[in-house]
C-alpha positions as CSV (number, residue, x, y, z in Angstrom):
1,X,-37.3,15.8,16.7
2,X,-37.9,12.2,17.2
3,X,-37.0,10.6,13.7
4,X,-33.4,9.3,13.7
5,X,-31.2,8.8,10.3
6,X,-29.2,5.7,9.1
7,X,-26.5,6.9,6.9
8,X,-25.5,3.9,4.8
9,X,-22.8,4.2,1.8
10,X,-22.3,1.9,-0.9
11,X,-22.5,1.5,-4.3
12,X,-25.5,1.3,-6.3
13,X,-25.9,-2.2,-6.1
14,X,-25.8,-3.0,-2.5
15,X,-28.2,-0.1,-2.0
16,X,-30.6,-1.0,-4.4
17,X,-30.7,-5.2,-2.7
18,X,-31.1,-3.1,0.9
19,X,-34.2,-1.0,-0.9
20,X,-35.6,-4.3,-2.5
21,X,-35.4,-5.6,1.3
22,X,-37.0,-2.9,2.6
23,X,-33.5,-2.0,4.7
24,X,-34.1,1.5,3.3
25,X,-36.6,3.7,2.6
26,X,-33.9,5.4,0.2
27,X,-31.1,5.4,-1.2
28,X,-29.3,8.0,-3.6
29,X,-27.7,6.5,-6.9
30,X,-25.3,7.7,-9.1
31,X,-27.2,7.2,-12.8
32,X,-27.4,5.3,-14.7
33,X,-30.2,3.4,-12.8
34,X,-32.4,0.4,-13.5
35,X,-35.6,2.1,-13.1
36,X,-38.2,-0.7,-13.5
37,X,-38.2,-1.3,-9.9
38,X,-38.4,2.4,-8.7
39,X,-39.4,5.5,-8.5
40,X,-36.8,8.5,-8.6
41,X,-36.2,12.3,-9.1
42,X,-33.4,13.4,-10.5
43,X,-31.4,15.6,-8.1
44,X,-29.3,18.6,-9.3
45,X,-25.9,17.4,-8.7
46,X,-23.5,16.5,-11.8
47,X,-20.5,14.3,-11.6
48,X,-17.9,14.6,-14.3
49,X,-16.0,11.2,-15.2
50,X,-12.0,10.6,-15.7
51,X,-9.5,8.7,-14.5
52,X,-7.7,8.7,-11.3
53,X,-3.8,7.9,-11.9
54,X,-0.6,8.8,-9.7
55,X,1.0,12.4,-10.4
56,X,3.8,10.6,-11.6
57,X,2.3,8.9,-14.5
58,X,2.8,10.8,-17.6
59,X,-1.1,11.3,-18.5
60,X,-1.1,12.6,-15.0
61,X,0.0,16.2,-16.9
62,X,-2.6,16.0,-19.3
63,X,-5.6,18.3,-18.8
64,X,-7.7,15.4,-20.3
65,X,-8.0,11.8,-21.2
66,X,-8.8,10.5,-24.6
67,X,-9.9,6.7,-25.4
68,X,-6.6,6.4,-27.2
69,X,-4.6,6.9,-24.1
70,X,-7.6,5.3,-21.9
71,X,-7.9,1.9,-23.6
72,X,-4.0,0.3,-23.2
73,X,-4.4,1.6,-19.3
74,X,-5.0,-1.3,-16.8
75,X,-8.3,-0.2,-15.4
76,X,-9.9,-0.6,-12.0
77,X,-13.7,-0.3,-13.1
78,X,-17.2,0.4,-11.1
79,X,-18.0,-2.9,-9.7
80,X,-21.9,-2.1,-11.3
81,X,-22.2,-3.9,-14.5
82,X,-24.5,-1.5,-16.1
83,X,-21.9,1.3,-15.2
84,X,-19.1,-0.7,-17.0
85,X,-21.6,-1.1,-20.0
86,X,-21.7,2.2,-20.2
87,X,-18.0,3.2,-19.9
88,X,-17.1,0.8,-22.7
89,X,-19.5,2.1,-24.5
90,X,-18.1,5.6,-24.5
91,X,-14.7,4.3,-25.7
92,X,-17.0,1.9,-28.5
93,X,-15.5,-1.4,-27.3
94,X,-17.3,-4.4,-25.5
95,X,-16.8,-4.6,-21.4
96,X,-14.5,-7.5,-22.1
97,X,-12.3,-5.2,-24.5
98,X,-11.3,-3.0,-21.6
99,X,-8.3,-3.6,-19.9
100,X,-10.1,-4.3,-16.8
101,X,-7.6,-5.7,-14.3
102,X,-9.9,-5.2,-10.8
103,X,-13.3,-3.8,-9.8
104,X,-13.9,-1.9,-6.6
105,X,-17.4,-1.2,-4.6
106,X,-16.1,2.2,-3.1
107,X,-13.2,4.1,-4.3
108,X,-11.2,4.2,-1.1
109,X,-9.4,0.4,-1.5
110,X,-9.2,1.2,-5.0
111,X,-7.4,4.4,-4.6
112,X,-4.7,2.3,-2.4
113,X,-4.4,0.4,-5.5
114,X,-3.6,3.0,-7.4
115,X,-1.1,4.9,-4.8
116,X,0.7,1.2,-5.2
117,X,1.0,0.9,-9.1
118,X,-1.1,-1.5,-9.9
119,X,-3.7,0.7,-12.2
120,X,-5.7,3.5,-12.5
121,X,-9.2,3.9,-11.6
122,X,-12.0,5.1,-13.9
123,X,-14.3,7.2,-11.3
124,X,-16.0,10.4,-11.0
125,X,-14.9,13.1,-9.5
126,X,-16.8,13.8,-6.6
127,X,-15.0,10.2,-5.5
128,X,-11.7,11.6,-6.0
129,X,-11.9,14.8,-3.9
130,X,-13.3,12.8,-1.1
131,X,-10.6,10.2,-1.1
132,X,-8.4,12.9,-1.8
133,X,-4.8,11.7,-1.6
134,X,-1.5,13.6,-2.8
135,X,0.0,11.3,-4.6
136,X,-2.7,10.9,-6.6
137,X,-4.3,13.0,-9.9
138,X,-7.8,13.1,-11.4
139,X,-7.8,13.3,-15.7
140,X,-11.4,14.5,-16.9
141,X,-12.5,12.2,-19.9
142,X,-12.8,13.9,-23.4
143,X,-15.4,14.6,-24.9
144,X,-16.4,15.3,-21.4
145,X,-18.7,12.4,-19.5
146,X,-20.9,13.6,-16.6
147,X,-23.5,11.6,-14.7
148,X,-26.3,12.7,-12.2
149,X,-27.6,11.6,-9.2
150,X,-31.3,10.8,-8.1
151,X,-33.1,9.8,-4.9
152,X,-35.1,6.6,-5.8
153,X,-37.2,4.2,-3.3
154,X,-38.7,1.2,-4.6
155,X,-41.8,1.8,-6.6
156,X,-45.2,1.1,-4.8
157,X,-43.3,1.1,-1.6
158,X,-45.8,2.8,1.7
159,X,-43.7,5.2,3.5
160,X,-44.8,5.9,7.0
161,X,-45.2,10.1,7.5
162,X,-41.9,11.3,8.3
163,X,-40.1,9.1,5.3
164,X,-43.0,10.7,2.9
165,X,-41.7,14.3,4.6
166,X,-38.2,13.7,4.1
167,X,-39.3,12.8,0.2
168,X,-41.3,15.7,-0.3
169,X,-38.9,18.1,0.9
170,X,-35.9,16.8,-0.5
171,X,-37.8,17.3,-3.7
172,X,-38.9,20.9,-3.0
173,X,-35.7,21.7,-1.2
174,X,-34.0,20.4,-4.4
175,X,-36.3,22.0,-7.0
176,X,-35.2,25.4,-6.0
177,X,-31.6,25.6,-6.7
């Protein structure tokens, strides 16, 4: 009854400097993650990736996105690096061969972007229907992309009880669905 919880949301970056200071006991990353530095279990949610254009766009009426109508798009990417790698990758280009115009932290600004014209946003979908927006449609990739989530601290890291707690039972709370 006594422990109190710091919500803090950001992307994977940000959280993982906050970790490395010892900000945060935890943080929950959207894979993939550089794992030499911590300790993680995967958690059983699944993102699907696509692309988050205005209704009015003409791929807007497409059930899905191929990298033929991906790559001539001006992009708004992940700000994380390692995440841009690994969207490039899916289309087989470099990073630098995308037509990368911004990159955002969080998907809110971005999504103004979008609303405005300016590009689309390459994002999951779990970032769409919390942004939400009506002017606003979210294209699965094809072949289908997912990406999962784990809860990672930073490896040999000495949690006092209740952050050890909160661990375990995310883990066993977790394990059972």
């Amino acid at each position: 009854p006594k422990v109190q919880y710091e919500i803090y949301s950001a992307d994977g970056d940000d959280i993982r400097e906050k970790m490395d200071r010892g900000e945060l006991d935890f943080g929950v990353l959207v894979e993939p993650v550089e794992s030499a530095k911590y300790d993680f279990f995967r958690l059983p949610y699944w993102e699907t990736w696509g692309v988050l254009m205005r209704k009015d766009d003409p791929l807007a009426r497409k059930p899905c996105l191929e990298k033929e109508d991906v790559l001539p798009l001006r992009l708004i990417m992940p700000r994380r690096e390692i995440v841009q790698d690994h969207i490039a990758g899916w289309f087989g280009v470099e990073r630098g061969q995308l037509n990368a115009l911004a990159s955002h932290n969080l998907i809110n600004n971005a999504a103004l972007l979008v609303e405005a014209g300016l590009g689309c946003v390459v994002c999951t979908g779990g970032c769409f229907e919390i942004r939400g927006g009506e002017n606003l449609r979210f294209v699965p990739l094809s072949p289908e992309r997912t990406t999962g989530h784990v809860l990672a601290w930073k490896k040999n890291r000495v949690f006092h009880s209740a952050a050890s707690r909160f661990r375990d039972y995310i883990r066993e709370t977790e394990a059972e669905e």
